[in-house]
MARFIKE-653040 format. One record per residue (C-alpha): x, z, y. Coordinates in nm, 2 decimals, decimal comma. Last residue first. Layout:
MARFIKE-653040
+--------+--------+--------+
|      u |      w |      v |
+--------+--------+--------+
|      X |      Z |      Y |
...
+--------+--------+--------+
***
This chain:
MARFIKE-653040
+--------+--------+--------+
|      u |      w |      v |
+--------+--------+--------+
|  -6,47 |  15,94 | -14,63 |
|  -6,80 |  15,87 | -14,69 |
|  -7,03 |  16,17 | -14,81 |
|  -7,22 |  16,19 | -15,15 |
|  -7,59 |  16,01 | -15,09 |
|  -7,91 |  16,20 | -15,17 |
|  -8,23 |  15,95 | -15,13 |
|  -8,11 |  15,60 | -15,03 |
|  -8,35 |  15,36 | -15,07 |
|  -8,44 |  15,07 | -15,29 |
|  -8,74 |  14,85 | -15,16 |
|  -9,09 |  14,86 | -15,30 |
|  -9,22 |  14,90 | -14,92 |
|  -9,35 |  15,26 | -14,99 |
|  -9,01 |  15,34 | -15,08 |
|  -8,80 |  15,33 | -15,45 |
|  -8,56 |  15,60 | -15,54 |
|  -8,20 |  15,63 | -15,47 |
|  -7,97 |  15,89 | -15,60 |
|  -7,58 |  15,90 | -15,47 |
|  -7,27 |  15,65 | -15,42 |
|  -7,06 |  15,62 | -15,80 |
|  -6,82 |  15,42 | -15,79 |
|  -6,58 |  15,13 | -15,58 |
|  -6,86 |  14,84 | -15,69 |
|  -7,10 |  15,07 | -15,57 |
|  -7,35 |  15,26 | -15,82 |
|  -7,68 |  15,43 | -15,73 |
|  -7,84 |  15,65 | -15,97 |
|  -8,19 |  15,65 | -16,02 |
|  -8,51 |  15,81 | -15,92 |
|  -8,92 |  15,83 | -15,99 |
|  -8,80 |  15,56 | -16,28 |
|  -8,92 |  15,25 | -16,36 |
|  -8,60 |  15,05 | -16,35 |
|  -8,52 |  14,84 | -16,09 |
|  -8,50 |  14,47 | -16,20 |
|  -8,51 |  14,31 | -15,92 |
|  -8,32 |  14,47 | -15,50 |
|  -8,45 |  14,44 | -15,20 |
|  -8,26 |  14,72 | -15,01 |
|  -8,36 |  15,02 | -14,76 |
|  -8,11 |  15,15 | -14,50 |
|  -7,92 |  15,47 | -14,48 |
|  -7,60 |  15,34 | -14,36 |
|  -7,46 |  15,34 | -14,71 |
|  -7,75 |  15,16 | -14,86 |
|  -7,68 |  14,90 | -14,60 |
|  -7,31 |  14,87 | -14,73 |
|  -7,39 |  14,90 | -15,11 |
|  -7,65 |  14,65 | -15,07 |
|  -7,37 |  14,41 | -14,93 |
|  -7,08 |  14,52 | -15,16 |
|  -7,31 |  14,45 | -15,49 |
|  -7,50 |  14,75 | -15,61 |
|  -7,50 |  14,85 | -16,00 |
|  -7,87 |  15,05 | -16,11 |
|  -7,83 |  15,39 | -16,32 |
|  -8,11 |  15,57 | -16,49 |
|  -8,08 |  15,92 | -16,48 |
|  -8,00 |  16,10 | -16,81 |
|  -7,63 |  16,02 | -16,75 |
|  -7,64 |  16,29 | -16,41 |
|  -7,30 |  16,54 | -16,54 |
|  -7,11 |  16,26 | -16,56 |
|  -7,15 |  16,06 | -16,27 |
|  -7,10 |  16,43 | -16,08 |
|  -6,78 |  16,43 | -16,21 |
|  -6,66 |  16,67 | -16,44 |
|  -6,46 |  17,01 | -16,37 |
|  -6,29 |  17,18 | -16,61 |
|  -5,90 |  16,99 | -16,48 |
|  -5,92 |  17,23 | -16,20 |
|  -5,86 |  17,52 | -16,37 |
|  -5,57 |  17,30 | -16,53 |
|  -5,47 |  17,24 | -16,21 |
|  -5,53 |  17,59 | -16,08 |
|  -5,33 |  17,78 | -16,39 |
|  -5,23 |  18,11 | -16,22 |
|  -5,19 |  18,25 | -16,52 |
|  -5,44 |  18,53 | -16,38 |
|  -5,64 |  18,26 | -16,31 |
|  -5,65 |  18,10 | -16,65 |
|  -5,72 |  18,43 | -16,80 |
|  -6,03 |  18,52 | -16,54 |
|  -6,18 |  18,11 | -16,63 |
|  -6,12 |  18,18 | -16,99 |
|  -6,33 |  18,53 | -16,96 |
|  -6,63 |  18,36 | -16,78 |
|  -6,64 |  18,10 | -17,11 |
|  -6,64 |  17,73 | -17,09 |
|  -6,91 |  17,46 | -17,18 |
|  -6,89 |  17,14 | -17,34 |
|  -7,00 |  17,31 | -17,68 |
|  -7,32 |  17,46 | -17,52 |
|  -7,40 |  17,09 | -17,45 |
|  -7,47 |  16,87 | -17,14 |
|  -7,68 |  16,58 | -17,28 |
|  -7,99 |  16,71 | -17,09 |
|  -7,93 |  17,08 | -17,04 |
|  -7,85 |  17,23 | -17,33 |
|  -7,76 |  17,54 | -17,57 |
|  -7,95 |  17,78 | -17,34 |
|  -7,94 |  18,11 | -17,52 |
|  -8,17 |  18,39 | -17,58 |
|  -8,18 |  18,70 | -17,76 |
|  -8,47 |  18,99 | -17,78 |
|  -8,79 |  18,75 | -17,68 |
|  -9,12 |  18,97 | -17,72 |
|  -9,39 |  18,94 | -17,97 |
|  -9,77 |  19,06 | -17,97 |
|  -9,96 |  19,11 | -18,31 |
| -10,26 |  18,85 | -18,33 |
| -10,04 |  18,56 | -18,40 |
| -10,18 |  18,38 | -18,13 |
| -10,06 |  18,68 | -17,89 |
|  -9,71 |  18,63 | -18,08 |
|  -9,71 |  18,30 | -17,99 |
|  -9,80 |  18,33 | -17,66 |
|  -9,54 |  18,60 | -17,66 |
|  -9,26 |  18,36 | -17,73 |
|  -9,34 |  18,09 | -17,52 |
|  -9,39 |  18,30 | -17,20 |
|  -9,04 |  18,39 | -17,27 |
|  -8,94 |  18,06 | -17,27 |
|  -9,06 |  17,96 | -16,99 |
|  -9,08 |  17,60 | -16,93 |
|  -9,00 |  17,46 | -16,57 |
|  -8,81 |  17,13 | -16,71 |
|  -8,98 |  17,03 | -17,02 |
|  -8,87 |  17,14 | -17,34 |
|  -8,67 |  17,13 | -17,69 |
|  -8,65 |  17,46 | -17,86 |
|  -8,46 |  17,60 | -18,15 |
|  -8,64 |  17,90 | -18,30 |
|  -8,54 |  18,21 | -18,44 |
|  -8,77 |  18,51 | -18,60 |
|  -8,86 |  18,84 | -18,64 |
|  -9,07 |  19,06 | -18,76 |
|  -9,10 |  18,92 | -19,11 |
|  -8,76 |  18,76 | -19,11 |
|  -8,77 |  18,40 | -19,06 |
|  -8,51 |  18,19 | -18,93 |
|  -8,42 |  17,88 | -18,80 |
|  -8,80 |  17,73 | -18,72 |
|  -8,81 |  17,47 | -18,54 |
|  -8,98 |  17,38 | -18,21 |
|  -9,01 |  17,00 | -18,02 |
|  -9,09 |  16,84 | -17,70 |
|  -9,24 |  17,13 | -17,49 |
|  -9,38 |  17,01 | -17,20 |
|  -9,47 |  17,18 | -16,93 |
|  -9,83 |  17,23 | -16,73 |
|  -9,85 |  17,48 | -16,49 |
| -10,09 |  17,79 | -16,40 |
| -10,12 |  17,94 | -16,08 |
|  -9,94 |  18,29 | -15,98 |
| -10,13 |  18,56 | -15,83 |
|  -9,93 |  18,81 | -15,73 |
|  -9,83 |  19,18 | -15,88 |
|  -9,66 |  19,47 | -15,70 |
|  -9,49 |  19,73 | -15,87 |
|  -9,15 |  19,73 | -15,71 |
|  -8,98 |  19,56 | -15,99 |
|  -9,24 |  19,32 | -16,01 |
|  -9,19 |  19,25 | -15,65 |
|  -8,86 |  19,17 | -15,69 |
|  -8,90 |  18,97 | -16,04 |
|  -9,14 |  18,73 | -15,81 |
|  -8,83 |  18,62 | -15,60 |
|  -8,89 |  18,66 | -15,23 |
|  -8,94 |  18,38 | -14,99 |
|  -9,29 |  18,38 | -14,94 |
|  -9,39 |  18,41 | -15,28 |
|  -9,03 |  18,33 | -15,52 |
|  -9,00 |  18,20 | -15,84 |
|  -8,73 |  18,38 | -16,03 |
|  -8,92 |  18,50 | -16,30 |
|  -9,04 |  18,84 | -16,40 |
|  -9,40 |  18,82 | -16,29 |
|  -9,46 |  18,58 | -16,58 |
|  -9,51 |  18,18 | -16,46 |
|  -9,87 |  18,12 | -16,62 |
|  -9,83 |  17,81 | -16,86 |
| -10,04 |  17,53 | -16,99 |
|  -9,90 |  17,32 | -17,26 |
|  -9,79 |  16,97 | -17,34 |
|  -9,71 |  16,91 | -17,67 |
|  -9,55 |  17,14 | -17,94 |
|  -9,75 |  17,47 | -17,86 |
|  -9,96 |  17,46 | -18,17 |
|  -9,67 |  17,39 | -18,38 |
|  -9,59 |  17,75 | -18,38 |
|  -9,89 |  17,89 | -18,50 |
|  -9,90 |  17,67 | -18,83 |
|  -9,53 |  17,78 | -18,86 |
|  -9,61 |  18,11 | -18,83 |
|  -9,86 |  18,12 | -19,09 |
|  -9,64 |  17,96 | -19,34 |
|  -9,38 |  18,20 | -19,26 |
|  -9,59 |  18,51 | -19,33 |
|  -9,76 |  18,72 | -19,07 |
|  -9,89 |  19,11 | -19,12 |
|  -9,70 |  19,30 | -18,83 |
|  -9,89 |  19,61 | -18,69 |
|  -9,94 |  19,64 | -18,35 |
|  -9,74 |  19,83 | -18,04 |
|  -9,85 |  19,76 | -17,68 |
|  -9,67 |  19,83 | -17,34 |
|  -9,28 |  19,88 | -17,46 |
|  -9,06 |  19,83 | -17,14 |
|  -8,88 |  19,58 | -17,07 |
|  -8,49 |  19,49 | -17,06 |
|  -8,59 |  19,31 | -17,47 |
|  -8,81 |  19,05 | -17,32 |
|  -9,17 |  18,97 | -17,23 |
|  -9,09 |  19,17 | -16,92 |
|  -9,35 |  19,46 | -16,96 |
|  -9,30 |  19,43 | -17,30 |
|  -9,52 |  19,35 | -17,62 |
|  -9,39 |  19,47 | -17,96 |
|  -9,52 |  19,37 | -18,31 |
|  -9,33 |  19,06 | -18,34 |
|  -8,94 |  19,02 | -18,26 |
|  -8,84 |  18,67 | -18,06 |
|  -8,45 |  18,54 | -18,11 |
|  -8,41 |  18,23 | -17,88 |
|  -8,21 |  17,87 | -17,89 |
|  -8,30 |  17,71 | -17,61 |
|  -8,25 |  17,31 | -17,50 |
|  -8,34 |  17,15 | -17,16 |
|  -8,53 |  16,89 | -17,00 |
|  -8,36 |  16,75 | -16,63 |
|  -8,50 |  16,86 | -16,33 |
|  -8,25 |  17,16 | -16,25 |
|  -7,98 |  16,88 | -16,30 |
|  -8,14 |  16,63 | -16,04 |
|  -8,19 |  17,00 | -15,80 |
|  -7,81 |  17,02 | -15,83 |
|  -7,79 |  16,68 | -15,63 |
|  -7,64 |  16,82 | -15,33 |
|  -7,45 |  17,10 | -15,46 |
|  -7,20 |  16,84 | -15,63 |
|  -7,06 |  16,77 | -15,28 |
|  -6,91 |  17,06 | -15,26 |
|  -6,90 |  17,24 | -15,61 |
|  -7,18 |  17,27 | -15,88 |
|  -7,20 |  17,54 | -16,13 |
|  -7,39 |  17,38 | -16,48 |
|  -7,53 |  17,73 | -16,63 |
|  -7,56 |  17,60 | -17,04 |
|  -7,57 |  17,93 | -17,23 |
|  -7,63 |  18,32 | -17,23 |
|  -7,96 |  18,49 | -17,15 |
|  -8,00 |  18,90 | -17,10 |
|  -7,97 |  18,83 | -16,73 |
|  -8,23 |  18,56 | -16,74 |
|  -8,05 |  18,20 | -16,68 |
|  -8,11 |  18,04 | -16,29 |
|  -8,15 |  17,66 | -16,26 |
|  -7,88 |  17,44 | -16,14 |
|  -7,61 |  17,61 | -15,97 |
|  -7,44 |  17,68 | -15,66 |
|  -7,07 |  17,63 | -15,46 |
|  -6,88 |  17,58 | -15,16 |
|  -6,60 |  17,62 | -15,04 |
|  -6,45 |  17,72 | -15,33 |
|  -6,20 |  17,98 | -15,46 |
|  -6,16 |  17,88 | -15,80 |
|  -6,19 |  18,24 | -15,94 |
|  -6,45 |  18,36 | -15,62 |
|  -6,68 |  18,04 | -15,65 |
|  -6,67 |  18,17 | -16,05 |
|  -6,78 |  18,48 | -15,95 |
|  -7,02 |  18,42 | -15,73 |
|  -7,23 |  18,18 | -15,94 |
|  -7,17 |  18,43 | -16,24 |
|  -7,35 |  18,76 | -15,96 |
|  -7,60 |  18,47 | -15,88 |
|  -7,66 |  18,40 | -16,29 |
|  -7,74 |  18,77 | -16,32 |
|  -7,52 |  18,91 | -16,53 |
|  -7,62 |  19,07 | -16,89 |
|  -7,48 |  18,80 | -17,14 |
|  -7,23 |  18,63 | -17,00 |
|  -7,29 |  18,22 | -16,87 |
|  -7,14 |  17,93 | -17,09 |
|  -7,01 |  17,76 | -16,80 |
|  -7,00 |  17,41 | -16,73 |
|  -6,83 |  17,35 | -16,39 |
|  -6,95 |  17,01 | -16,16 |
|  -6,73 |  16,86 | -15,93 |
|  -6,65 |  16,88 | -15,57 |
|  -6,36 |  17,07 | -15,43 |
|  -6,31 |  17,18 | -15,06 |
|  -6,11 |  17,49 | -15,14 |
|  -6,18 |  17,85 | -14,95 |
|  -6,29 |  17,95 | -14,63 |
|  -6,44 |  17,75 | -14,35 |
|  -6,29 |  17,83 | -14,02 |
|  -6,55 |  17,93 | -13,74 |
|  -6,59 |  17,71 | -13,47 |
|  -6,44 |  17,83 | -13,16 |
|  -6,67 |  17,96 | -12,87 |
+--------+--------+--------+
***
């Protein structure tokens, strides 16, 4: 039987979109494999529906060290109103429990801090983790809850952009992992009235900014324009995109073994659980250190 031909451009490189409000970051994925007409393609870390923001799409070769992006800390700037609990912690779900609101600023702050630090947090029902292959939000929709273990994040910093009574906006600084929806009714449960997130928007993931990012609807007019090069010209290299990992430099030997999958002595390694690999030519892939205390190949991009 023939092999199949694979459709679509073999491009690799790393899209920053600034994801829509209200579709799924699959349905974005898809859409902007459809406008550059990839091979292949994924992304780092799915968004809410209602969330806008930082959605890094990777292509070809890129897709292999997505998970190094969805491991980095990230950046949120989110809208939370008090007084309302939902069945989603968020503005899709439904109303569940309805309290007065009787907080000033001062008090909020005080609650706020709390949660700077490492926390404890119960992934909600409506995330995208998935028990036994199926994403928890699915069984929520279908009524079915599942016990889901507790984890610790990190949330680096909170302030306080606006107060106004029942609501409220807050820049946050966490932990891969963190829930930010989880964040905002914690609060709100502290507080003694409820809360529920009703705008949210990723403006980072590690030094990739909101500002770096490109919108859906610039992608769909370049297209139309029938401007591929320039389309083209979006995309940053994978180097790029992984700064926040420490990088180590290779001479031509280690570079060679490393290439064929083999371990390397190598000083002055920095203590890090991985770090980028560089070759004289450029950039080779993420090593990490093996039980010998040798460098080693861990995600390598392919040799031509």
């Amino acid at each position: 039987m023939a092999r199949r031909r694979k459709r679509g451009r073999d491009i690799t490189g790393i899209l920053l979109l600034d994801k829509p409000m209200d579709m799924t970051s699959n349905k974005a994925l898809q859409q902007v494999k459809y406008l550059y007409f990839a091979q292949k393609a994924g992304h780092t870390g799915a968004l809410d529906p209602i969330a806008t923001g930082v959605l890094p799409i990777c292509f070809g070769e890129a897709t292999k060290f997505s998970q190094f992006l969805l491991n980095a800390d990230k950046k949120y700037r989110v809208v939370g109103k008090l007084g309302q609990k939902t069945t989603t912690s968020d503005r899709e779900g439904e109303v569940v429990e309805e309290k007065p609101v009787d907080v000033t600023k001062d008090q909020f702050v005080k609650v706020m801090q709390q949660f700077v630090g490492t926390i404890s947090q119960v992934p909600s029902m409506y995330s995208a983790l998935k028990k036994d292959g199926v994403p928890l939000y699915k069984l929520a929709r279908e009524g079915i809850e599942v016990e889901r273990d507790a984890r610790e994040v990190t949330i680096y910093s909170i302030d306080l952009l606006a107060f106004g009574g029942d609501t409220f906006e807050l820049d946050v600084h966490c932990s891969k992992g963190t829930y930010i929806r989880n964040l905002v009714e914690d609060i709100g449960d502290e507080l003694g009235c409820g809360a529920h997130v009703q705008e949210l928007c990723r403006t980072a993931v590690s030094h990739l900014e909101l500002s770096d990012c490109v919108e859906m609807t610039t992608l769909e007019a370049m297209k139309e324009a029938d401007e591929k090069l320039a389309m083209d010209e979006l995309l940053i290299p994978l180097e790029e995109a992984l700064q926040h990992i420490p990088l180590i430099t290779l001479d031509d030997e280690q570079a060679y073994y490393i290439r064929l999958g083999q371990s390397v002595q190598m000083s002055g390694v920095p203590d890090s659980e991985v770090f980028i690999l560089e070759s004289p030519e450029g950039f080779l892939g993420i090593g990490c250190i093996d039980d010998d205390g040798k460098v080693a190949p861990r995600r390598l991009v392919k040799q031509d």
